[in-house]
Backbone atoms as SQL, in Angstrom:
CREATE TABLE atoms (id INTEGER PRIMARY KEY, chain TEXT, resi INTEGER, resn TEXT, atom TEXT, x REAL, y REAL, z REAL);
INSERT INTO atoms VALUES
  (1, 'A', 1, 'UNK', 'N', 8.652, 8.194, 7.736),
  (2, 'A', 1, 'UNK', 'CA', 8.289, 7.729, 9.055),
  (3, 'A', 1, 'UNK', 'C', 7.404, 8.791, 9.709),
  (4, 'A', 2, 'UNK', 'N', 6.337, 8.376, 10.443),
  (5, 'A', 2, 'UNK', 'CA', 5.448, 9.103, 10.721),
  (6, 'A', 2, 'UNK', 'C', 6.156, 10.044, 12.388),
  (7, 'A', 3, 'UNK', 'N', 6.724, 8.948, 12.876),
  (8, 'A', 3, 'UNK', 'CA', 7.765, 9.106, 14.325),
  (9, 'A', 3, 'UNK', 'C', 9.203, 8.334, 14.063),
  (10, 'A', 4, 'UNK', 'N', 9.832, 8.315, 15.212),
  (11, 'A', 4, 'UNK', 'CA', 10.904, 7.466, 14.906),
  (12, 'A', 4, 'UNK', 'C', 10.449, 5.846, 15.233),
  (13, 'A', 5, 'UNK', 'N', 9.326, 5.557, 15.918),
  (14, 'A', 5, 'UNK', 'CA', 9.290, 3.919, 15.432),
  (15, 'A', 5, 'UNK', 'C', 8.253, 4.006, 14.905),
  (16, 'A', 6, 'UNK', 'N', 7.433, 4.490, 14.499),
  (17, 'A', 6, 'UNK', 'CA', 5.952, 4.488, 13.449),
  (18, 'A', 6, 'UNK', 'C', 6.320, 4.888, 11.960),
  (19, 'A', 7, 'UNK', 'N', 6.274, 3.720, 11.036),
  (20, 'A', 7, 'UNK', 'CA', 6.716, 4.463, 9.772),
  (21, 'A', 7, 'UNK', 'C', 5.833, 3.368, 8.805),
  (22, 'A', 8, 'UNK', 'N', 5.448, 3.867, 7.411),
  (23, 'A', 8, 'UNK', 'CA', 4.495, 2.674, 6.145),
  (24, 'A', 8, 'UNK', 'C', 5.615, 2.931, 5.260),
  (25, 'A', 9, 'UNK', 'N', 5.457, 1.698, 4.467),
  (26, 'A', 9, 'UNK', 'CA', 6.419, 1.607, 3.012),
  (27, 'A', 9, 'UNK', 'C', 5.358, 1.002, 2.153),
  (28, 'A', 10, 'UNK', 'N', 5.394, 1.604, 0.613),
  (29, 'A', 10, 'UNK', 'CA', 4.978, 0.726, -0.072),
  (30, 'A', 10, 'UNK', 'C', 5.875, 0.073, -1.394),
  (31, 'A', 11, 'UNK', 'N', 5.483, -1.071, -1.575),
  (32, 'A', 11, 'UNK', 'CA', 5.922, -1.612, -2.831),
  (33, 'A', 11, 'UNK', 'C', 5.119, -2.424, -3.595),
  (34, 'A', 12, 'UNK', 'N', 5.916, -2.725, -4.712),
  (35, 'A', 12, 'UNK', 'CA', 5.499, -3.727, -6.208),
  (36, 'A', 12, 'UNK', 'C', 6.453, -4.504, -7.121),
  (37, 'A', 13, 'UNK', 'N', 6.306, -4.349, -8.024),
  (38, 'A', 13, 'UNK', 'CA', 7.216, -5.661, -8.946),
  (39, 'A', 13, 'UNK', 'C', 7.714, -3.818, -9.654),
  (40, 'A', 14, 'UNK', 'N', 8.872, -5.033, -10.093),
  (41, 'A', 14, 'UNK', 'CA', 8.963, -3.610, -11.343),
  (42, 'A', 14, 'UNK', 'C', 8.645, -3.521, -12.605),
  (43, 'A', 15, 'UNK', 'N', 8.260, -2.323, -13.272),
  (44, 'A', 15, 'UNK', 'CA', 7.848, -2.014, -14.606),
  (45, 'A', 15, 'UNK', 'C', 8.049, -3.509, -15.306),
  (46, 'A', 16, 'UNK', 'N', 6.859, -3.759, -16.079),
  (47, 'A', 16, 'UNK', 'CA', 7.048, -5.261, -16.404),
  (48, 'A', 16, 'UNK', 'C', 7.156, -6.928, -16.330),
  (49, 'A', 17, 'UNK', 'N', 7.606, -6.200, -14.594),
  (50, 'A', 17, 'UNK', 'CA', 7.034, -7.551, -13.662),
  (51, 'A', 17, 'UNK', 'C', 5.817, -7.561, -13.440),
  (52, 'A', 18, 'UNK', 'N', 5.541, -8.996, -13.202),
  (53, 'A', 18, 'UNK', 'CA', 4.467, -9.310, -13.092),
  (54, 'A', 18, 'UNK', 'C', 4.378, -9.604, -11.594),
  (55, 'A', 19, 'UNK', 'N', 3.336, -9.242, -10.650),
  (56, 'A', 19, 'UNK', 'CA', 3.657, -9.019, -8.979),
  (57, 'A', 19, 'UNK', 'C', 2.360, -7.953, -8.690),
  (58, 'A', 20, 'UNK', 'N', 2.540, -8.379, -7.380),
  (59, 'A', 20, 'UNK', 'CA', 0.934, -7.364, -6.765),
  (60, 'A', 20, 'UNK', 'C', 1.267, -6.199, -5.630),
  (61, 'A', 21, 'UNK', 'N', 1.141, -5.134, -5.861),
  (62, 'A', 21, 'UNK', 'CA', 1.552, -4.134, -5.044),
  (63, 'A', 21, 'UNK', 'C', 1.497, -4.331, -3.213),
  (64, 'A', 22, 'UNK', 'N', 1.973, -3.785, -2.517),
  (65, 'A', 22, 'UNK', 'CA', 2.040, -4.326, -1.108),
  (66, 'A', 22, 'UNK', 'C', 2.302, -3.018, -0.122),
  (67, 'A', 23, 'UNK', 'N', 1.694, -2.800, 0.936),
  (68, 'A', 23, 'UNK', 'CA', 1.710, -1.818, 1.853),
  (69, 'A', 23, 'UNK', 'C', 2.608, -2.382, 3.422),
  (70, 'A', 24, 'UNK', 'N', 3.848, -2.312, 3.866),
  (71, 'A', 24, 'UNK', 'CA', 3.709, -2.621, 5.130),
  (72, 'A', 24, 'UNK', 'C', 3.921, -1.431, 6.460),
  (73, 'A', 25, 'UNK', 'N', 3.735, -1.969, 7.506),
  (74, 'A', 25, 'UNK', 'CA', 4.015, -0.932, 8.376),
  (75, 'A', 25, 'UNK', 'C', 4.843, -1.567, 9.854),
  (76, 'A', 26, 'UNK', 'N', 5.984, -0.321, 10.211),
  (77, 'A', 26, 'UNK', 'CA', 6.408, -0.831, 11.543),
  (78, 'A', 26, 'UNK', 'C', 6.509, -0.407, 13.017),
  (79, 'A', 27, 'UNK', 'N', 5.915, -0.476, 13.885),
  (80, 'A', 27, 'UNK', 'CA', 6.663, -0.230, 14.842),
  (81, 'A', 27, 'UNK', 'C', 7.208, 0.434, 15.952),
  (82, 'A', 28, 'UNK', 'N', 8.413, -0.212, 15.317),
  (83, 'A', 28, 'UNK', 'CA', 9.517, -0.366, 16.283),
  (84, 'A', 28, 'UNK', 'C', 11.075, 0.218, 15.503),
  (85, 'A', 29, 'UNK', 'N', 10.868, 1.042, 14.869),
  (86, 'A', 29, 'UNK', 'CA', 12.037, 1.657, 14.489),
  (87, 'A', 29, 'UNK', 'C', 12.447, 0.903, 13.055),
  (88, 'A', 30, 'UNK', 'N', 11.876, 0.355, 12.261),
  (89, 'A', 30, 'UNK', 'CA', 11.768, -0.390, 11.191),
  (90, 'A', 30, 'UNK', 'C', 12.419, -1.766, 11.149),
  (91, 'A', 31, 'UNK', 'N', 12.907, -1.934, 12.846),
  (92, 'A', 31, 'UNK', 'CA', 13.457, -3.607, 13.097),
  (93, 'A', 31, 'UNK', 'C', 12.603, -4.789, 12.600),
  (94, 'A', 32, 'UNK', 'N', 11.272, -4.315, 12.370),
  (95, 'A', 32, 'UNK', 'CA', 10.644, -5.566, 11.882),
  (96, 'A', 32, 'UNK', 'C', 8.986, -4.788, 11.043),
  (97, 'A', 33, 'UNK', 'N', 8.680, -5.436, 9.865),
  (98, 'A', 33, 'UNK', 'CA', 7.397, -5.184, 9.349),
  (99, 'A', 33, 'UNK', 'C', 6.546, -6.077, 8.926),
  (100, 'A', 34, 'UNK', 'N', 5.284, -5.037, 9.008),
  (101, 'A', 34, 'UNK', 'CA', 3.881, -6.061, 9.034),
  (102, 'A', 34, 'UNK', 'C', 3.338, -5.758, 7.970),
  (103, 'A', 35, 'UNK', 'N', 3.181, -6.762, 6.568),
  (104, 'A', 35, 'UNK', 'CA', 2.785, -7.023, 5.814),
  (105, 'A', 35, 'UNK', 'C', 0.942, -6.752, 6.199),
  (106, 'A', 36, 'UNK', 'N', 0.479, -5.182, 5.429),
  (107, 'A', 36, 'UNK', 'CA', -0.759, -4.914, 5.907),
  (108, 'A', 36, 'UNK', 'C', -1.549, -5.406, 4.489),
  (109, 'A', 37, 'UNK', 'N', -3.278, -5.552, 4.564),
  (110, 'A', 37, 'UNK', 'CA', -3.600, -5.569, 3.541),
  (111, 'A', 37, 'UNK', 'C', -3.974, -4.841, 2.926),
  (112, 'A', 38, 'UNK', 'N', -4.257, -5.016, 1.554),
  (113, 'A', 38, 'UNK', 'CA', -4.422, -3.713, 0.371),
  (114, 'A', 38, 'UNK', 'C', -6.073, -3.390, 0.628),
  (115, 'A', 39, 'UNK', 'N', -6.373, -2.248, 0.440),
  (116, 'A', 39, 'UNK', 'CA', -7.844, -1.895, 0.472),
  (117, 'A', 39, 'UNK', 'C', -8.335, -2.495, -0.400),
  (118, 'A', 40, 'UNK', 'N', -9.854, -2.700, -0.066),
  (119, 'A', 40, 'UNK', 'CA', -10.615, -3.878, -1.217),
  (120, 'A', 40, 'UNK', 'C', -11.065, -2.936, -2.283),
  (121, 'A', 41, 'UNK', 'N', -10.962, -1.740, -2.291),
  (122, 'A', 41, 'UNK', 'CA', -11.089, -1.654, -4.076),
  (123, 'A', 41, 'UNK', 'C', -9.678, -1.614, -5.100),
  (124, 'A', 42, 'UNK', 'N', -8.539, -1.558, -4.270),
  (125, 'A', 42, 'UNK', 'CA', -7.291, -1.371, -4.719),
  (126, 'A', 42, 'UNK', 'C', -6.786, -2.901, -5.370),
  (127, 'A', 43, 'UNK', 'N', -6.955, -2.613, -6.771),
  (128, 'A', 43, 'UNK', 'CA', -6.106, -4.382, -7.764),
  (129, 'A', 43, 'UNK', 'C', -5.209, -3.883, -8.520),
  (130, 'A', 44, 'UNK', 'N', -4.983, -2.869, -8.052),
  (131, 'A', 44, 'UNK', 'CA', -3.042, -2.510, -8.741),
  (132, 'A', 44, 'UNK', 'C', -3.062, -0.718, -8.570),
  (133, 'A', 45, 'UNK', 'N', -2.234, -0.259, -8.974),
  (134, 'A', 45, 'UNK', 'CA', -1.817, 1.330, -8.762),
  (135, 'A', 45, 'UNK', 'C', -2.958, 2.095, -9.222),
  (136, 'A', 46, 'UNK', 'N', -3.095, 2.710, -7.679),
  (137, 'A', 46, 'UNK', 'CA', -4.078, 3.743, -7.534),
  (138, 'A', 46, 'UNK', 'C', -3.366, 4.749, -6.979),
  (139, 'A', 47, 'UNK', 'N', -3.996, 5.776, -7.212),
  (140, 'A', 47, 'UNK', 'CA', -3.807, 7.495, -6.735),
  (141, 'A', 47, 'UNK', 'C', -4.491, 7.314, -5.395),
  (142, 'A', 48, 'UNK', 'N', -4.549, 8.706, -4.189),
  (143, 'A', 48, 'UNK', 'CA', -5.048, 8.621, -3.158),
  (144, 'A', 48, 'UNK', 'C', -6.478, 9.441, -3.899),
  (145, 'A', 49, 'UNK', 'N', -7.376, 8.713, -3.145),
  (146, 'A', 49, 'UNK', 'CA', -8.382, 10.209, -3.699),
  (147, 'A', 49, 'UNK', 'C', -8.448, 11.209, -2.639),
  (148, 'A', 50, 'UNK', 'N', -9.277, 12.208, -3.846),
  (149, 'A', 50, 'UNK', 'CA', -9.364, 13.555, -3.169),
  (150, 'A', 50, 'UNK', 'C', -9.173, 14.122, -2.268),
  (151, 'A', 51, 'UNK', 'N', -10.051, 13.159, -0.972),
  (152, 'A', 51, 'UNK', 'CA', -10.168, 13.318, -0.187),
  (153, 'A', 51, 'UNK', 'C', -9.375, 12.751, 1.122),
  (154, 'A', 52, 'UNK', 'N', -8.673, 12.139, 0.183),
  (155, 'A', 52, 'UNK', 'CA', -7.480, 11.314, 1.046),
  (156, 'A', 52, 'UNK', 'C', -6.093, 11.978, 1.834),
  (157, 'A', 53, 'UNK', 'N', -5.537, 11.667, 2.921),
  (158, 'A', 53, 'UNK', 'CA', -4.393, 12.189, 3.408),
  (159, 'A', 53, 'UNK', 'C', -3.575, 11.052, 2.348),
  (160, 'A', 54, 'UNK', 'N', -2.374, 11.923, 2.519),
  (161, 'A', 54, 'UNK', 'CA', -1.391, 10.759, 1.580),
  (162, 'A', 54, 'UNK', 'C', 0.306, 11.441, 2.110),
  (163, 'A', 55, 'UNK', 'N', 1.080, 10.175, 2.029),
  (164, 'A', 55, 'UNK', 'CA', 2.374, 10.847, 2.420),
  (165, 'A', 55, 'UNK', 'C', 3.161, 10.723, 0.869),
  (166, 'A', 56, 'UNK', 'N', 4.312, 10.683, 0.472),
  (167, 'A', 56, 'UNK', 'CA', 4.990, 10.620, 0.001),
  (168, 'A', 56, 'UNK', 'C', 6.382, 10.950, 0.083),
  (169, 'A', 57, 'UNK', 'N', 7.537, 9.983, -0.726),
  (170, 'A', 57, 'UNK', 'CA', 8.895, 10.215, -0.100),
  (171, 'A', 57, 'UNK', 'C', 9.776, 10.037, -1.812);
């Protein structure tokens, strides 16, 4: 969580599933999330580049 109501999650299918990765973000303390969209060069698992901020958990 970036604050206590500002926080991103990401997900996907698992190893083997077949499914399209997904970014959402909330808020309001994670009471509810917004299904954001994927960047248009992103069609499955990417790294951040270089030059990218990136969080991780």
């Amino acid at each position: 969580m970036l604050s206590t109501q500002v926080g991103y999650a990401v997900g996907g299918p698992s190893w083997g599933i077949t499914g399209s990765p997904y970014i959402v973000k909330t808020t309001n303390g994670g009471v509810d999330w917004l299904e954001l969209p994927l960047p248009p060069a992103m069609g499955g698992w990417q790294g951040p580049s270089p030059a990218a901020r990136s969080w991780s958990a």
